[in-house]
KOLKOLSE-259624 format. One record per residue (C-alpha): z, y, x; residue number from 1; residue in three letters. Coordinates in pm, whole numbers, padded with zeros to 5 digits, m for minus. Layout:
BEGIN
((Z, Y, X), NUM, 'ALA') ...
END
This chain:
BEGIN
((m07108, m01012, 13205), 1, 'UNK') ((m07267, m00673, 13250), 2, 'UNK') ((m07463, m00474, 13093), 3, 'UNK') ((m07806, m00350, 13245), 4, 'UNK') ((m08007, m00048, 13298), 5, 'UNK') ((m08363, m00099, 13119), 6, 'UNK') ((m08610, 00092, 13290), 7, 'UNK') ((m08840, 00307, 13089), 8, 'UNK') ((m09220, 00373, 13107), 9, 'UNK') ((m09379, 00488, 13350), 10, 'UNK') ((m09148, 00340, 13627), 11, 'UNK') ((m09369, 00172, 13861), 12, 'UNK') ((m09181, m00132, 13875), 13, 'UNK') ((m09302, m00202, 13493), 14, 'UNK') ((m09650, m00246, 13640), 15, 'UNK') ((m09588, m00496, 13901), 16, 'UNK') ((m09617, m00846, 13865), 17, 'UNK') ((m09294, m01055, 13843), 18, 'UNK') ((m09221, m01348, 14152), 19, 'UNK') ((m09167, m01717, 14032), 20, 'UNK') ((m08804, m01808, 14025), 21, 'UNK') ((m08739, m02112, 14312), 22, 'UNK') ((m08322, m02092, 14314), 23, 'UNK') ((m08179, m02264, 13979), 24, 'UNK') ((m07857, m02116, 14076), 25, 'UNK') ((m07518, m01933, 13967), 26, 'UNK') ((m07677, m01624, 14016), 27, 'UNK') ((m08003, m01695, 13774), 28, 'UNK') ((m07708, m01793, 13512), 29, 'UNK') ((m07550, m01453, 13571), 30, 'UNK') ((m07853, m01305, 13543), 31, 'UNK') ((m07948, m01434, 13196), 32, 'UNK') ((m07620, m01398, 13071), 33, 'UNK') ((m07608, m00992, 13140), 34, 'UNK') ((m07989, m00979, 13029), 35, 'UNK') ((m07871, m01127, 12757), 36, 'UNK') ((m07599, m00880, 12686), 37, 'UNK') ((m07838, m00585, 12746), 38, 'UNK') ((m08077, m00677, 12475), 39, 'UNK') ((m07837, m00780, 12203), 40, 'UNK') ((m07653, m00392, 12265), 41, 'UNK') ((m07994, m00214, 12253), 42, 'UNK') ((m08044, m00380, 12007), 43, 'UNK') ((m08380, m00583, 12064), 44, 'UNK') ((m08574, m00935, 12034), 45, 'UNK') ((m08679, m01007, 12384), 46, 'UNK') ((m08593, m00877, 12736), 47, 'UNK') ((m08769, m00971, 13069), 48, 'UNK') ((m08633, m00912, 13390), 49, 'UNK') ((m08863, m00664, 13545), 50, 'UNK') ((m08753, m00472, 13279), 51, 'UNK') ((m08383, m00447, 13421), 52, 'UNK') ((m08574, m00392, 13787), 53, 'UNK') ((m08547, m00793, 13895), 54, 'UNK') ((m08898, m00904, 13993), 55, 'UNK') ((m08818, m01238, 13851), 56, 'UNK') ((m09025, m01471, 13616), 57, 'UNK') ((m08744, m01502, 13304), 58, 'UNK') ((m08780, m01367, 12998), 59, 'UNK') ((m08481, m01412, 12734), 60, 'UNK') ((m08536, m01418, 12358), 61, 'UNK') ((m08373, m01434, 12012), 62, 'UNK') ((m08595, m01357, 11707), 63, 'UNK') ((m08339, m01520, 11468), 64, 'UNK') ((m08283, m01262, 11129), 65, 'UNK') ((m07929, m01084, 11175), 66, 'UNK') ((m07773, m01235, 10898), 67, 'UNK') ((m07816, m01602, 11073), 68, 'UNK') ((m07706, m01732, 11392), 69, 'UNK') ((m07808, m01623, 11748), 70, 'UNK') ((m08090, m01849, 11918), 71, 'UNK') ((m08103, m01699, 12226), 72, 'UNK') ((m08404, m01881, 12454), 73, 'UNK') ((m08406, m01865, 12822), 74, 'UNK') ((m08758, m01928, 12955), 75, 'UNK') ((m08837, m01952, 13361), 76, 'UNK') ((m09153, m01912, 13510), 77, 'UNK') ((m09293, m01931, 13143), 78, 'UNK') ((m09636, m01953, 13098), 79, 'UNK') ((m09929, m01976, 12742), 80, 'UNK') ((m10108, m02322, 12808), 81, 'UNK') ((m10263, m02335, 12479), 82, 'UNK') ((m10318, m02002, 12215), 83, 'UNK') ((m10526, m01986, 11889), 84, 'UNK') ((m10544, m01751, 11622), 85, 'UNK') ((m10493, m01401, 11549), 86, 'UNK') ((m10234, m01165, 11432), 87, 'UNK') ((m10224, m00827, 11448), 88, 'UNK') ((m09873, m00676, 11425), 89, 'UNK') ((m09654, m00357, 11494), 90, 'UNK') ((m09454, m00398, 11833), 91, 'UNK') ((m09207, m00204, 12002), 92, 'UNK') ((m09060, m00252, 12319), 93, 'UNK') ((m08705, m00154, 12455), 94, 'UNK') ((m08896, m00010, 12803), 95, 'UNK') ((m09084, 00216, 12579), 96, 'UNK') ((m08826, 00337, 12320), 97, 'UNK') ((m08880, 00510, 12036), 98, 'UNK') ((m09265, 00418, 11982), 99, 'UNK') ((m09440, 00145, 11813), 100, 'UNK') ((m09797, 00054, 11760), 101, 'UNK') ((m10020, m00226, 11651), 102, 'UNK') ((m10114, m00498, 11902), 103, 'UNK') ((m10383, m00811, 11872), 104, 'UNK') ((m10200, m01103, 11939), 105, 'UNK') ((m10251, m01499, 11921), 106, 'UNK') ((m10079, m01636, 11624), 107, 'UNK') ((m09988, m01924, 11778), 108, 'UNK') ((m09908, m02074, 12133), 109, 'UNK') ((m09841, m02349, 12349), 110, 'UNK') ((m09588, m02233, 12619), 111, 'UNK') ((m09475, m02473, 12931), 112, 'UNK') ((m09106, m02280, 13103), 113, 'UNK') ((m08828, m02448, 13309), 114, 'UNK') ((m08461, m02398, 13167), 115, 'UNK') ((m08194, m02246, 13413), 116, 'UNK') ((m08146, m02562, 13613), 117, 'UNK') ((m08518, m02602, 13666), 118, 'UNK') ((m08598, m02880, 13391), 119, 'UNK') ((m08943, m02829, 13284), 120, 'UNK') ((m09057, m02779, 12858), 121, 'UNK') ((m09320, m02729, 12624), 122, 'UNK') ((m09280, m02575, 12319), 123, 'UNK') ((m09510, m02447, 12065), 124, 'UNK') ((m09432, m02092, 11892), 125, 'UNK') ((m09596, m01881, 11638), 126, 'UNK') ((m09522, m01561, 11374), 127, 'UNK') ((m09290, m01379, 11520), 128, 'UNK') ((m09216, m01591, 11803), 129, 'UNK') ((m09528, m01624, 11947), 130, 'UNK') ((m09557, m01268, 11914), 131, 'UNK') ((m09286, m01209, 12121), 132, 'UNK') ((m09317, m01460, 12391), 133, 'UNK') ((m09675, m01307, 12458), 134, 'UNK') ((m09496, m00957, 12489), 135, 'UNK') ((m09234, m01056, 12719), 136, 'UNK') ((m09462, m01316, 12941), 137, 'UNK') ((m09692, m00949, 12962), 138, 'UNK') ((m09410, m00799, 13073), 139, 'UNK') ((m09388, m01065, 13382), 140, 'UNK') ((m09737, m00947, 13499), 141, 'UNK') ((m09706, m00597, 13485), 142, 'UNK') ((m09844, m00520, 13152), 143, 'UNK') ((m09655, m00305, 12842), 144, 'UNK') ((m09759, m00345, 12513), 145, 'UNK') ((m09882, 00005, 12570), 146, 'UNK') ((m10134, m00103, 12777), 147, 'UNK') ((m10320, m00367, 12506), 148, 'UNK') ((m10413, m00065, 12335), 149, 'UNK') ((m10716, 00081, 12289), 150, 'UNK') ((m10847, 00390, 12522), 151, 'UNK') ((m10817, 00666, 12242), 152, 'UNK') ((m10452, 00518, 12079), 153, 'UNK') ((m10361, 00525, 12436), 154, 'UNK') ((m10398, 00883, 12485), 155, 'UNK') ((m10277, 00948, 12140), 156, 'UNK') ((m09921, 00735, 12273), 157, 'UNK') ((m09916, 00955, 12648), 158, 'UNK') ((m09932, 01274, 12456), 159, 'UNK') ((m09676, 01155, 12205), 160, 'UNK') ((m09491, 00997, 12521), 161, 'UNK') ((m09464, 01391, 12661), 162, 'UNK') ((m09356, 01504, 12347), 163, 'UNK') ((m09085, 01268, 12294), 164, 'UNK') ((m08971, 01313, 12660), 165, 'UNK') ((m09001, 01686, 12659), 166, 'UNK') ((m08738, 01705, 12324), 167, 'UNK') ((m08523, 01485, 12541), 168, 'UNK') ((m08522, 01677, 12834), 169, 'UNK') ((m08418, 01956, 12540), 170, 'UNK') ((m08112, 01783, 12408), 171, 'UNK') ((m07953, 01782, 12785), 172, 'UNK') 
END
């Protein structure tokens, strides 16, 4: 296992949308496993592979409290077949670190995915979950959390984006 570079906002590879996996192979299961090691040493909830500069459709996640068990999800080619309700909660994201802001979400979803060897599933998530899997399946076509914002917060987020990044530049 190894751990990954995540890229960070703006790289442009953030904004592109992610190819459908077709090879169920040894390397997809290497893959997940390293994402997987990445997110859990950030720390974070969720990790998709565009973020770690693989232009694949896989997103890994784990929402389970710290004080319980890991259940770490691997979903391929995932995609929302079914959504309702709304939710409106703080997200952060590990691409865009250090800033968090409130995003409308659906409360709960229907999701179809295929497992690493290609077996399809449908699940249904909500709270937490479903708020996740819609931030990571974003994530898959090019879109940050950032981005669901509206015009003025997102100026109000570049500005504080500069900021942050100029203190940064100050520490080195």
């Amino acid at each position: 296992m190894a751990l990954l570079q995540i890229l960070h906002y703006p790289d442009p590879v953030l904004s592109k949308k992610a190819e459908p996996v077709t090879e169920f192979d040894d390397d997809l299961k290497q893959l997940a496993e390293d994402m997987a090691e990445t997110m859990y040493a950030a720390p974070g909830i969720g990790l998709a592979a565009p973020q770690v500069g693989v232009s694949k459709r896989m997103v890994i996640i784990d929402c389970a409290p710290k004080d319980e068990p890991a259940q770490l999800t691997i979903l391929v080619n995932p995609e929302i077949c079914d959504a309702e309700g709304e939710c409106f909660e703080e997200e952060g994201c590990l691409s865009v670190p250090d800033y968090y802001a409130s995003v409308h979400r659906h409360s709960k979803i229907t999701i179809r995915y295929q497992d690493l060897t290609g077996h399809a599933h449908q699940a249904e998530a909500e709270g937490l979950l479903a708020i996740c899997c819609q931030h990571e399946f974003d994530h898959l076509e090019g879109i940050l959390f950032v981005d669901r914002l509206s015009p003025l917060k997102r100026g109000i987020f570049r500005k504080k984006w500069q900021k942050l990044q100029a203190r940064q530049m100050e520490k080195m």
